[in-house]
SERO-4910 file (N, C-alpha, C, O; in steps of 0.05 Angstrom, whole numbers):
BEGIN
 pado doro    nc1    nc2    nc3   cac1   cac2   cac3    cc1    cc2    cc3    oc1    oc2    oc3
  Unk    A   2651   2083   1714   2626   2095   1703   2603   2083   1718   2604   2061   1729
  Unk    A   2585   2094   1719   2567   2088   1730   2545   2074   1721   2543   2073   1696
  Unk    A   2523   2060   1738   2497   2039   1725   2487   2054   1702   2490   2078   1697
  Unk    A   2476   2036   1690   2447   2052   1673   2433   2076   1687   2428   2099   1680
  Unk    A   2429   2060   1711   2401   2085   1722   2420   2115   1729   2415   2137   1720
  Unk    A   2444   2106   1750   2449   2131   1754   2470   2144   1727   2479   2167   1729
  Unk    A   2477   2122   1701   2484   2150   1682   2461   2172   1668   2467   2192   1655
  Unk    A   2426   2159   1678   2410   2167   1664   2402   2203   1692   2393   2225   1685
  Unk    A   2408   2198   1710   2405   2214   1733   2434   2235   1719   2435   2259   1713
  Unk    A   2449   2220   1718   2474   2244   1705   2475   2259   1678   2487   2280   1673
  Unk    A   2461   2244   1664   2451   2258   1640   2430   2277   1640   2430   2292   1621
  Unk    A   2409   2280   1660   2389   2301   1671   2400   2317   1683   2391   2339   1676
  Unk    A   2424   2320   1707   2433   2345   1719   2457   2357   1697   2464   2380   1695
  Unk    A   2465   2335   1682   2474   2351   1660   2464   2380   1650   2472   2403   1648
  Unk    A   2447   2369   1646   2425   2380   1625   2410   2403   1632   2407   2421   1617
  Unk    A   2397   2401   1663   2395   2422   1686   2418   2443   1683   2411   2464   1672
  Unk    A   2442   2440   1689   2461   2458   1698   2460   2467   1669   2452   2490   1667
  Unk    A   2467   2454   1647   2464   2470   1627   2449   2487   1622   2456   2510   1617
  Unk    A   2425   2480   1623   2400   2495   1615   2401   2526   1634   2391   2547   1625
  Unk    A   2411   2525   1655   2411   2544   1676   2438   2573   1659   2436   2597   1655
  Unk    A   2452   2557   1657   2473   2567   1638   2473   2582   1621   2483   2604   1619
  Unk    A   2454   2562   1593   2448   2581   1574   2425   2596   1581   2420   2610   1561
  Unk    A   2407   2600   1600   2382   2615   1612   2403   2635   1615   2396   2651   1597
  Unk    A   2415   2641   1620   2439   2664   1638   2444   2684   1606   2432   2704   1598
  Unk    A   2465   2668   1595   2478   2672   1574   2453   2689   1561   2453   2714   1564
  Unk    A   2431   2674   1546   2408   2686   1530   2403   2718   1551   2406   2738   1536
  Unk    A   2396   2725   1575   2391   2736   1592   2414   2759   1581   2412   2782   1571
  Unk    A   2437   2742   1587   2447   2776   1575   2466   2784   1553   2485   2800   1551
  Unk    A   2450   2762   1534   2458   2770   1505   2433   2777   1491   2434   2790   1470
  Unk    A   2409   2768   1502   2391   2791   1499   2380   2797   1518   2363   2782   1528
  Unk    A   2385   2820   1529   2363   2834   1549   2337   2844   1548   2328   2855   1568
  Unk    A   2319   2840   1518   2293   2843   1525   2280   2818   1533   2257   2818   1543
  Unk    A   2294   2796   1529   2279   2773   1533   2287   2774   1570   2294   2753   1580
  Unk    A   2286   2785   1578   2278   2787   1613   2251   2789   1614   2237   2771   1623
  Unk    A   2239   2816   1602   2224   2825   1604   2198   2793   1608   2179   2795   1624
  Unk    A   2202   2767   1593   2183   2749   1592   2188   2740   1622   2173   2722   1631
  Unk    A   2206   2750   1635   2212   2724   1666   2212   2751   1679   2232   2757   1692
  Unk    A   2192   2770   1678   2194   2801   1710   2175   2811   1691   2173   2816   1667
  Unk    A   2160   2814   1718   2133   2833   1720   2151   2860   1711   2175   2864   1714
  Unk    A   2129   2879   1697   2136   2908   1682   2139   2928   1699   2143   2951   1694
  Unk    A   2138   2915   1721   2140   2945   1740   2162   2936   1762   2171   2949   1781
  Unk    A   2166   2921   1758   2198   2904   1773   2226   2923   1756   2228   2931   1733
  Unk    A   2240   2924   1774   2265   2925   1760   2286   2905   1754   2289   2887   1770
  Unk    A   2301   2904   1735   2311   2884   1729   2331   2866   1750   2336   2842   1753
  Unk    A   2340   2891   1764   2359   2878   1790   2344   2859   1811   2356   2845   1827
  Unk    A   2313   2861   1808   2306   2834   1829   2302   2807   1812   2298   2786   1823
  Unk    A   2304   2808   1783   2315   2784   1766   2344   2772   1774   2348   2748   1780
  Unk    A   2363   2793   1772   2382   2794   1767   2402   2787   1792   2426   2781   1789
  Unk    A   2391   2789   1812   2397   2778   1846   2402   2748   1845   2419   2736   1858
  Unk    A   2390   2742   1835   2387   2707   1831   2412   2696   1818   2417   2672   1818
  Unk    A   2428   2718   1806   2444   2694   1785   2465   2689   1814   2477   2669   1806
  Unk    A   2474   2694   1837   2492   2669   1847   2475   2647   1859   2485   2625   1859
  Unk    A   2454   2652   1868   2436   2624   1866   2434   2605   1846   2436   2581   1848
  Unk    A   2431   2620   1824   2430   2608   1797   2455   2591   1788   2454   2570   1775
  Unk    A   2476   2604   1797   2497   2593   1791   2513   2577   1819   2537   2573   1819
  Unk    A   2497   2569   1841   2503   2546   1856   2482   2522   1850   2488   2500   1858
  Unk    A   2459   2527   1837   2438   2515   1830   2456   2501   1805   2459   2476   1806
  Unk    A   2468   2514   1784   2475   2503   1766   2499   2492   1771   2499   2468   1766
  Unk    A   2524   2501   1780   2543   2484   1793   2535   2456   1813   2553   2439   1812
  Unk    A   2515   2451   1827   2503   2429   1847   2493   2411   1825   2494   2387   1829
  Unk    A   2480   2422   1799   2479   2399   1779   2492   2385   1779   2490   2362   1788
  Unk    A   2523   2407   1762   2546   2390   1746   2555   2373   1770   2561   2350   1764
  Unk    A   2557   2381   1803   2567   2359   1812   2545   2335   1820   2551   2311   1823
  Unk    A   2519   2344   1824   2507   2316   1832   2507   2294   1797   2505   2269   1797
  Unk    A   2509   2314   1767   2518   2294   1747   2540   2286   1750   2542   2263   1742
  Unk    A   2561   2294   1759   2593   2273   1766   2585   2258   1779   2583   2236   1769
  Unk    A   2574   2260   1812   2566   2244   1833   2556   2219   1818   2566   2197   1821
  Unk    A   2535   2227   1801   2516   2201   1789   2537   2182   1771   2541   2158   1771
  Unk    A   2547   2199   1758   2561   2187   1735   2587   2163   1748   2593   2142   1737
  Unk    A   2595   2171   1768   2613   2158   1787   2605   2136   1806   2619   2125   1824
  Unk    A   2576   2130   1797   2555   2115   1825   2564   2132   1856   2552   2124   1876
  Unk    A   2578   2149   1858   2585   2156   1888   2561   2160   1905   2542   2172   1896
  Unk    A   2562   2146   1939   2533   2155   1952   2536   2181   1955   2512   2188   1958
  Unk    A   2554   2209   1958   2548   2230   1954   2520   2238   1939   2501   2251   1947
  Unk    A   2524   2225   1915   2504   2230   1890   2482   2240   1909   2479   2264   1908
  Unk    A   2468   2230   1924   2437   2229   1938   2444   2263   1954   2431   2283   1948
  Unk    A   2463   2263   1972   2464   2294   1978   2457   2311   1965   2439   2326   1972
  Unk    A   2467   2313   1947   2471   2338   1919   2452   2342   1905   2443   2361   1892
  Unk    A   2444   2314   1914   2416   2317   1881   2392   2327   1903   2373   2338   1891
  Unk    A   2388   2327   1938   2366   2334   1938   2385   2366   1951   2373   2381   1966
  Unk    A   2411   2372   1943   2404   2399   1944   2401   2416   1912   2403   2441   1909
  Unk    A   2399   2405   1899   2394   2414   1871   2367   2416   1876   2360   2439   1871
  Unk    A   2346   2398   1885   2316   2397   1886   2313   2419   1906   2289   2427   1907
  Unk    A   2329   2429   1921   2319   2451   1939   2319   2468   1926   2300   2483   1922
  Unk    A   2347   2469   1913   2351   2501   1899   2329   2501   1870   2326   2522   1858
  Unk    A   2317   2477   1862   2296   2481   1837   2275   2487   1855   2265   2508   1846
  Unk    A   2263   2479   1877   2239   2489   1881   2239   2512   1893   2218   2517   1904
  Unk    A   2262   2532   1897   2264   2557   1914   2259   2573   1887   2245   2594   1889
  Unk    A   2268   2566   1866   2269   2583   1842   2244   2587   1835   2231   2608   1831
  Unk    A   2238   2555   1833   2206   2558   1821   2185   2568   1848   2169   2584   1837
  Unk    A   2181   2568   1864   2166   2578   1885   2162   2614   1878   2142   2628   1877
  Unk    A   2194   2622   1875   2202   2654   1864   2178   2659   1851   2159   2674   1856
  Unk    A   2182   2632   1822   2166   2645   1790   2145   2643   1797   2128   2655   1785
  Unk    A   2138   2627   1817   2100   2626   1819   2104   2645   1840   2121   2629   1849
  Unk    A   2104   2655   1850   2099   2670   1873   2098   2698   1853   2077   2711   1857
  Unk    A   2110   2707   1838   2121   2735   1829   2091   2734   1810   2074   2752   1810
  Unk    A   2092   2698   1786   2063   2701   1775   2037   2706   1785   2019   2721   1776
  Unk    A   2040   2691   1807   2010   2690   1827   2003   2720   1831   1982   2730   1822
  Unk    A   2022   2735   1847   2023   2769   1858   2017   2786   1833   2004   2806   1833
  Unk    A   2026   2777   1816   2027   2801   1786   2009   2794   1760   1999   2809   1742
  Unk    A   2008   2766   1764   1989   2766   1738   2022   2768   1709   2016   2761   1687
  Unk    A   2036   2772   1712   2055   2773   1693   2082   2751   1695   2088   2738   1716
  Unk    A   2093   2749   1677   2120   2734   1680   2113   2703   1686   2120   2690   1706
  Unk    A   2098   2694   1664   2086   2665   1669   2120   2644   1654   2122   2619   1655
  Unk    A   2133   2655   1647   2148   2638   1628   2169   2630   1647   2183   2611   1642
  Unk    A   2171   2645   1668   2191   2635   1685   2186   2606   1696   2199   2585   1698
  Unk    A   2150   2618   1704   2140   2583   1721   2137   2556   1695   2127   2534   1699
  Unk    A   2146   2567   1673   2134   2546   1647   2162   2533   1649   2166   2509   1650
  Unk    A   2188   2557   1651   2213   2545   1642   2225   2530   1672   2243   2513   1668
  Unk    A   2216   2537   1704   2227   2529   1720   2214   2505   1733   2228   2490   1747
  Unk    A   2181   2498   1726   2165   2481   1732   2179   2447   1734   2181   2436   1756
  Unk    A   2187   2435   1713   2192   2418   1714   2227   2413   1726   2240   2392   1726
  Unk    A   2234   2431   1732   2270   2434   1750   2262   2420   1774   2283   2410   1782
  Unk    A   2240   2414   1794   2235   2408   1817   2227   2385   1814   2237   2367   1827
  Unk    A   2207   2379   1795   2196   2354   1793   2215   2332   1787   2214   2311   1798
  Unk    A   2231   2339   1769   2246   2319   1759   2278   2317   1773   2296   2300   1772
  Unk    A   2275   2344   1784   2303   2337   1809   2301   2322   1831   2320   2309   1839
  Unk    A   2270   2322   1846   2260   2305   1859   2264   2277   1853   2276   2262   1868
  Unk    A   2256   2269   1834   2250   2251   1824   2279   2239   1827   2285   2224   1846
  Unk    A   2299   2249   1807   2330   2245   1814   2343   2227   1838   2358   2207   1840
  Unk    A   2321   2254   1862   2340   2254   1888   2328   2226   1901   2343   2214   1915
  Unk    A   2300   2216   1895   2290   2203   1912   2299   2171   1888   2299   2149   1899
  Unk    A   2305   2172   1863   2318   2143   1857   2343   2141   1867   2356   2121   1873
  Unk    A   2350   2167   1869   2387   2164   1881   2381   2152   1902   2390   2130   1907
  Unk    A   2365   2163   1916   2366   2159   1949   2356   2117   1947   2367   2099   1961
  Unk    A   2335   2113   1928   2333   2082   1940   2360   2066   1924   2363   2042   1929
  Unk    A   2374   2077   1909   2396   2058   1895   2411   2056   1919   2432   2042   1919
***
């Protein structure tokens, strides 16, 4: 098992990959709640493009949380490609908000995925 610090890094990509997960699930167990993450004149298929991103984004969690949880130096790989794939997402939500004026909940719900994957990648990286 791993230190304090990196079971606390494995308990956040936990939590990431989950969250990505049930974002999915909600998505399409209810389909009007899209409508809060895509501009009204989008179709739903340029939401909907994303889920194998979404779901290497959320798979690169669960492994940079094993990585952590295991102390392995892998851990530091993973976690700053998790921080890529959060700030490609979030760049999406602000970019789509910025252009449209609409679909602010995406950048509310994806905002802190970068910051705090960062954050992840760069304690992994000095442990």
């Amino acid at each position: 098992m791993g230190t304090g610090k990196s079971s606390i890094r494995g308990v956040y990509f936990v939590l990431q990959g989950a969250g990505v997960a049930v974002w999915w699930a909600v998505m399409f167990h209810h389909p009007s709640a899209l409508w809060h993450f895509l501009p009204s004149n989008m179709p739903v298929e340029a939401l909907t493009a994303f889920l194998p991103a979404d779901v290497l984004f959320a798979a690169g969690s669960f492994v940079a949380a094993w990585l952590a949880f295991q102390s392995h130096p892998g851990e530091r790989l993973a976690a700053w490609f998790v921080a890529g794939a959060a700030f490609n997402a979030t760049l999406w939500c602000i970019g789509i908000w910025w252009l449209t004026g609409e679909a602010f909940a995406g950048v509310v719900c994806m905002l802190p995925c970068p910051v705090a994957s960062v954050a992840c990648a760069v304690w992994a990286s000095r442990s």
